[in-house]
Structures are given as C-alpha cells and as structure tokens.
N, C-alpha and C positions, 0 to 999 in steps of 0.2 A: 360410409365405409370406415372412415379416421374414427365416426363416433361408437361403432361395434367394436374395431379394436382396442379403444379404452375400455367399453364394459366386458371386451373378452380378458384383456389385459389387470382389470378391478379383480373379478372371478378367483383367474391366478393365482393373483396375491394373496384374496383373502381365503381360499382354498390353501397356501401353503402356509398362512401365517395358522389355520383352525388346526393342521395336520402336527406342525411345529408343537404350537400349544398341548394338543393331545400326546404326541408322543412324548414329549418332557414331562406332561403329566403320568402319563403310565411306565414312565422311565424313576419319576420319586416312588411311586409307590412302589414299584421291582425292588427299591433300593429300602426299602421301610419294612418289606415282606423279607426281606435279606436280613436284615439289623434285629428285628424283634422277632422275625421265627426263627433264627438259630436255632440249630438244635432240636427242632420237629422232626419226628420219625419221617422214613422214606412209609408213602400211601397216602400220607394227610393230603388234603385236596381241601384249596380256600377260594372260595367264590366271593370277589371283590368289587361291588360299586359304590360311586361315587357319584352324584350329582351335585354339580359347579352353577349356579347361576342358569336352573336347566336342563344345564347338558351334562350328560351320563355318560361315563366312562366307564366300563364293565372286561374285567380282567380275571383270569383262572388261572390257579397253577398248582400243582402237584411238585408234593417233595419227592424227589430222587434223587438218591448221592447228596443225602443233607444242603441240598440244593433246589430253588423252584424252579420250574421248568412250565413252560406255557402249557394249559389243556382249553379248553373249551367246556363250559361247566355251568353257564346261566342258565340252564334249562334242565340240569339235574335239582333233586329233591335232598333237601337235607332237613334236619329235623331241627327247630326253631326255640325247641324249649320254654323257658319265660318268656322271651318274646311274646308270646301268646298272652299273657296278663296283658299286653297295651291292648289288644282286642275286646280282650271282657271287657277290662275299663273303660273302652270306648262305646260299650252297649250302654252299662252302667251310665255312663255321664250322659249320653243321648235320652237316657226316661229320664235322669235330673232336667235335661232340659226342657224338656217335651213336659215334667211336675208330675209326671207317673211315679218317680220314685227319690223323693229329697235326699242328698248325701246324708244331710242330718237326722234322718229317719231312724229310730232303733231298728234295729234290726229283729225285733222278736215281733215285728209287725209284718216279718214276712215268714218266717217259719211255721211250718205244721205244729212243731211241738213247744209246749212251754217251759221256758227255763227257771231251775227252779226259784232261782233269784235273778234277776235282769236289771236291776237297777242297784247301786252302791251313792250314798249321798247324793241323791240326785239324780246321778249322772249314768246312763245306759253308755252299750255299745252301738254304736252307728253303723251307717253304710260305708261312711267315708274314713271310719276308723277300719274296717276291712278294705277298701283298697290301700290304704298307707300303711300295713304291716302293725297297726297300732291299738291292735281290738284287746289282746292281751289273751284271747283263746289259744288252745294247745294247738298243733297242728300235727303232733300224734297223743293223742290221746288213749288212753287205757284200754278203750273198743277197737282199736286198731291192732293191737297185741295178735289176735288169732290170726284177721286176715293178711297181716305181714308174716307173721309165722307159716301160715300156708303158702304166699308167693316164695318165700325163702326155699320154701323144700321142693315145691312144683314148677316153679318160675325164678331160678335166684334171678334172670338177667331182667327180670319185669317186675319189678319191686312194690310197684305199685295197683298192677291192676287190680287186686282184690279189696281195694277201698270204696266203701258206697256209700250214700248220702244217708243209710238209714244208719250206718254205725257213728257217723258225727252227728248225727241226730240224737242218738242215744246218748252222747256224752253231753250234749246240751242239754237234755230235759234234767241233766242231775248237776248244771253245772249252776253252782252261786258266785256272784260276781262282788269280789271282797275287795277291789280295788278301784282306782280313777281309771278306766279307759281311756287312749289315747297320748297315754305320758312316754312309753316307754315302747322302741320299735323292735321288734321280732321278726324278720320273715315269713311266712306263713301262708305254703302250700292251698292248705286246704281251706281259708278265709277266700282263697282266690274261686274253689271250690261250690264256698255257698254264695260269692256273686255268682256263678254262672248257675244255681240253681234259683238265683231271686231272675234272674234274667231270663229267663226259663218259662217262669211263671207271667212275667210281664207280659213278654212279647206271646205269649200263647206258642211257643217252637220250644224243640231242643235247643238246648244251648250249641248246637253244632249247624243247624239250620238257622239260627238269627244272625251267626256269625257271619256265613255265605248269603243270606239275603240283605243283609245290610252293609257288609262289608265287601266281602269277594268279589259279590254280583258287582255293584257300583263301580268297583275300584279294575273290573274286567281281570280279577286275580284268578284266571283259569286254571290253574295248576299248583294249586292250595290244597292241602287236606288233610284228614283227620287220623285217616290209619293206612295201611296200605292195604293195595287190592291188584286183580290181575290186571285191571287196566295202567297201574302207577308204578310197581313192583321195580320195573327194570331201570326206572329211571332214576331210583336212589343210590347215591355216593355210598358205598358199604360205611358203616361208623366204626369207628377204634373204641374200645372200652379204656378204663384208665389200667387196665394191666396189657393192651397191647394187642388185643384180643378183636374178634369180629362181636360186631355190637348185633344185641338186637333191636330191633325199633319199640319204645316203648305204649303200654297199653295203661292209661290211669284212670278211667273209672270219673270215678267224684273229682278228680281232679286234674281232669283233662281238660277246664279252663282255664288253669294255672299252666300249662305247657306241652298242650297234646298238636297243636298246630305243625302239620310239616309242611315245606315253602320252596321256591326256588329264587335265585338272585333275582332274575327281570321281575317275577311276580312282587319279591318284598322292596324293591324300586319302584312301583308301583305307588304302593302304603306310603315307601319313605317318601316321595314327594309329595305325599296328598297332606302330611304332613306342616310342608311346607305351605303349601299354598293347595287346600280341597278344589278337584274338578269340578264340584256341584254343587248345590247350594244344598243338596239333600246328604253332604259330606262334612258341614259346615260344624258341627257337635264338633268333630275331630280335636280341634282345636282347643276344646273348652277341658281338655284333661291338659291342656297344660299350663298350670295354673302359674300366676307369677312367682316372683322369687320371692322368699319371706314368709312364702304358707307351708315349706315345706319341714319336716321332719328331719335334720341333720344327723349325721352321722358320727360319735364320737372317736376322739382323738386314739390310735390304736385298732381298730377298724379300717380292713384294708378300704372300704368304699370312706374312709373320712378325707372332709373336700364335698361331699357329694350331700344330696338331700334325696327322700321319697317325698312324691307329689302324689297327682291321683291316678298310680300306676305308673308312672315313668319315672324314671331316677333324676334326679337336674344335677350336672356337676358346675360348678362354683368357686375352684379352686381359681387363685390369680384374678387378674384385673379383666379376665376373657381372653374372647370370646368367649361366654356359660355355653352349655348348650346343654341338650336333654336325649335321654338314650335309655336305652334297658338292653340287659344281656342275658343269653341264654345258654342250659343246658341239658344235656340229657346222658343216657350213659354213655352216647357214642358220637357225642353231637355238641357242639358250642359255636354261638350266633352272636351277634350283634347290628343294632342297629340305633343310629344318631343321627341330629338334625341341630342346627343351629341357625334361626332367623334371623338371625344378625348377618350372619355371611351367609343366607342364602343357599346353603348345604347342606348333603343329606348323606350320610354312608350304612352303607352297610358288607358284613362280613360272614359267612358260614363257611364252618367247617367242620370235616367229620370228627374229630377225635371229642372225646373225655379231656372239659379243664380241668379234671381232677388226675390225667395221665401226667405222671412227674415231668414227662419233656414237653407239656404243653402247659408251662405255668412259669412268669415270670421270676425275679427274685422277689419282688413284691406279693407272690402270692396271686395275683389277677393274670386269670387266664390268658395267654398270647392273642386268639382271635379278639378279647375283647380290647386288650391293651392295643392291639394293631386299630381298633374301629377307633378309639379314642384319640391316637395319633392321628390319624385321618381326618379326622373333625378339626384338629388344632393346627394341621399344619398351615404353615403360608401361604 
C-alpha cells in the first residue's frame, strides 16, 4: 500500500511538473505571438507547433481587437507555398540516392527538347544547380508573356495557372547558355518546375502522386493536398490577399512543384519531425537534403535572407555562434507558412497563416514576413 502511494504520489508530480513545463511553454510563445504580430489585421489566424525533445506543443489563435485570442486550428488547411520545394527536393535527392538521377547530372539529359547551347566552357547546367536557385535560367521567360497576360485578364487572383511545361520548354530549345552556371543565386519558381517534371519521369507518376506515395502515405499525412475539392473545401482558413481582400487559393500549373501543396498543422508536424529523426528506414533520403554547412550558397550582405545559405532546397541559417538550423518558408497570395528544425536542439517548428507576407501589416521592419520571422524566433529561443 505505502509502495502504490509513492508511484501514485511520482505520477502527481511528474504530471504537474509536464503541465507546468507545457503551460510556461505555451505561455512564451502567447508572449512572442504578442511581440512580433503586432499589428496583424483582425481575421489572421496562426497555426503554431512546436516539437521539444518529442513532444509537441500545438497552439492557434486568431487576431481580434489587435489581440490573439485562442481558436482551435490544427486541422484546418492552409496553403503552404514554398514549403513545397522541401518535398520535390526530397523526391529529387531520394533518385540521387537510389543513382537514378545524380545532382550532377545536366540536366538536358532529361528534357524532351534540345537546348540550343547547353554547355559554356565546359561547364553545363545541373540538377543540383536547380534545386540551389543557381542554374541561371529565367523564371519568366519571354513564352510566358501571353499566358500571364491571359491569367491577368481572366484570373488576376491566379497568376499563375496558365503556365505549362510546354512554354518553358520553348524557351529552352532557343536558350544558349553564355555563362558559368552555378555562380550566382536567383530564385527561381519554375527550375522548381522542371524538378517535378524530371521527377515525373523518374518515378513513372505525376508529380502529385510521387509526392503522396512516397511522402504523405509514409509519413500518414491524411489531410495534405493539391487543390481544393468538395471533400476539403470547408476546412480551409479563408487567406487575406496583400490588399486585405478574400484570397483565392491558388492554381499553378508547371509549377505547382514549387508551392501548390496545401497542409494542416498536425499534418506538417508530421514532415517536421520526420525531419528530425525518419519513422522508416524507407524515410531515411530525408535527410540527405540536408546537406552540411560549407556546401551551401550564401546570401549577400543587403539581402534580407543574408546570414542565411540555400542548400538542396532548404535554406540553412547561420547567423551567430547557433544554434544553425535549417528551414524554408512559404507563400502564396493569401497564405504564408513556415517551417524549422535544428538537430542540435532536437526541435522542429512550424507556423501557417492565412494572410499575404506581401500585406503591409504582415511584414517586419526587416522586410521578412511575421509568420516567418515568429518560426525563426521559435527555433532560437531558450
């Protein structure tokens, strides 16, 4: 009897020291979500976790009265944006691994059409200079004039959908390659593009079905997806446009491997910890995009991302003596995500919310969006 009162009496304690712990921790973050979203519109709604050593702490709140106010929001859909590039790149480096397709590979080894020059002193464009922003190809190109001009007049809020693989196609067959690829980083939407059409080709699937059979599935990401439908519809957070406006969800075409993924918190907790440490052994690739420090492409001094480096698809930030960690962020017109991890401390965050980083009250004075700027503080705090 004296030895059950102790282990009832253990229980207790360590039931209120776990409760303690948790509530202090969703008491910083209240306090962080206070400090760095000032000043977000009333409707914004931020879907908040965090994994500690594990254990996940999951938090929502909705501004009202320039104030967050608790909602319940893990299981709404919000739309993820780039986020989505760590997924192709994760296809991407899984055939590196498996030797079906070398980073180093030109890449006019996997295209239909021939470019009309591919190689400059040597040196071609790679695989792995498209995931690092570093191929030096346009990412609107001259062939895209019409079908942006048509979404403008029929679609302004979908800017994108009327982009296809056949019109980057066109601009490749006439494109001569007059410089060193690799030197110089650009952005670059639609490189994100033709990975998910070499990955297309690999795996024998759309690039929408490799994603979910090697991803989703494994990772039990039920409530992941690509566009909306009547089954998903009701469950999306409405987005804020950057003028304030009701967003639409967007449709891109050739480049809805660069950021067509829409997600929910538990779902992208899911990803973040597998990040951490893969459930599988058939998860194990994961890991291989994130390459050490020293490979990546740094960001110059003036550049609100300078501090920070591209790797293969994730960003690695590097500012100070650490914790580094690695992260990408996301957006769309009515939508901005993030999500981080740091092996060192055994953590993983992530953030979505509906509005526009490009809406004036959702932008630092640094220029970086709030969601992303809150994900970041979350990774460094103590």
């Amino acid at each position: 009897m004296q030895n059950l009162n102790r282990r009832t009496l253990f229980a207790a304690l360590m039931f209120c020291l776990i409760y303690s712990h948790s509530t202090a921790q969703a008491d910083d973050i209240t306090s962080l979500v206070e400090e760095i979203g000032r000043g977000l519109p009333d409707g914004v709604e931020l879907s908040i976790g965090l994994i500690d050593d594990g254990r996940a702490t999951k938090l929502g709140y909705r501004i009202e009265g320039q104030r967050p106010v608790a909602v319940e929001n893990a299981d709404k859909i919000f739309e993820i944006g780039s986020v989505t590039k760590t997924f192709t790149a994760a296809l991407i480096v899984k055939l590196a691994e498996e030797g079906k397709m070398p980073l180093s590979a030109p890449i006019q080894a996997y295209l239909p059409v021939q470019m009309a020059r591919d190689s400059f002193e040597g040196h071609t464009i790679t695989v792995e200079h498209l995931l690092m922003h570093t191929s030096g190809l346009s990412e609107s190109p001259y062939t895209f004039t019409l079908p942006y001009l048509r979404a403008k007049l029929f679609s302004p809020k979908n800017p994108n959908r009327n982009f296809k693989a056949r019109h980057y196609y066109k601009y490749l067959s006439k494109f001569e390659l007059d410089y060193l690829p690799g030197e110089q980083w650009d952005y670059n939407n639609a490189a994100y593009g033709l990975l998910g059409e070499f990955a297309a080709m690999q795996y024998g699937l759309p690039w929408e079905e490799a994603v979910r059979q090697y991803l989703f599935e494994p990772l039990k990401m039920q409530h992941s997806y690509f566009r909306a439908d009547k089954q998903n519809k009701d469950q999306f957070v409405t987005g804020i446009t950057a003028k304030g406006k009701k967003a639409r969800l967007w449709e891109m075409d050739l480049i809805n491997p660069a950021g067509a993924i829409k997600s929910t918190l538990n779902d992208m907790l899911l990803y973040a910890s597998a990040q951490l440490s893969p459930p599988s052994d058939s998860l194990a690739f994961l890991a291989a995009a994130h390459n050490p420090v020293g490979y990546q492409v740094k960001m110059p001094e003036g550049s609100i991302w300078h501090g920070n480096a591209m790797g293969l698809g994730w960003w690695h930030n590097l500012e100070g003596e650490g914790p580094h960690f690695i992260w990408h962020g996301g957006g769309t017109g009515g939508y901005s995500a993030f999500i981080g991890f740091s092996k060192e401390r055994n953590r993983a965050v992530v953030v979505l919310a509906n509005i526009s980083g490009s809406h004036p009250l959702a932008r630092a004075e640094n220029r970086i969006p709030k969601p992303i700027l809150l994900g970041q503080a979350l990774i460094q705090r103590g």
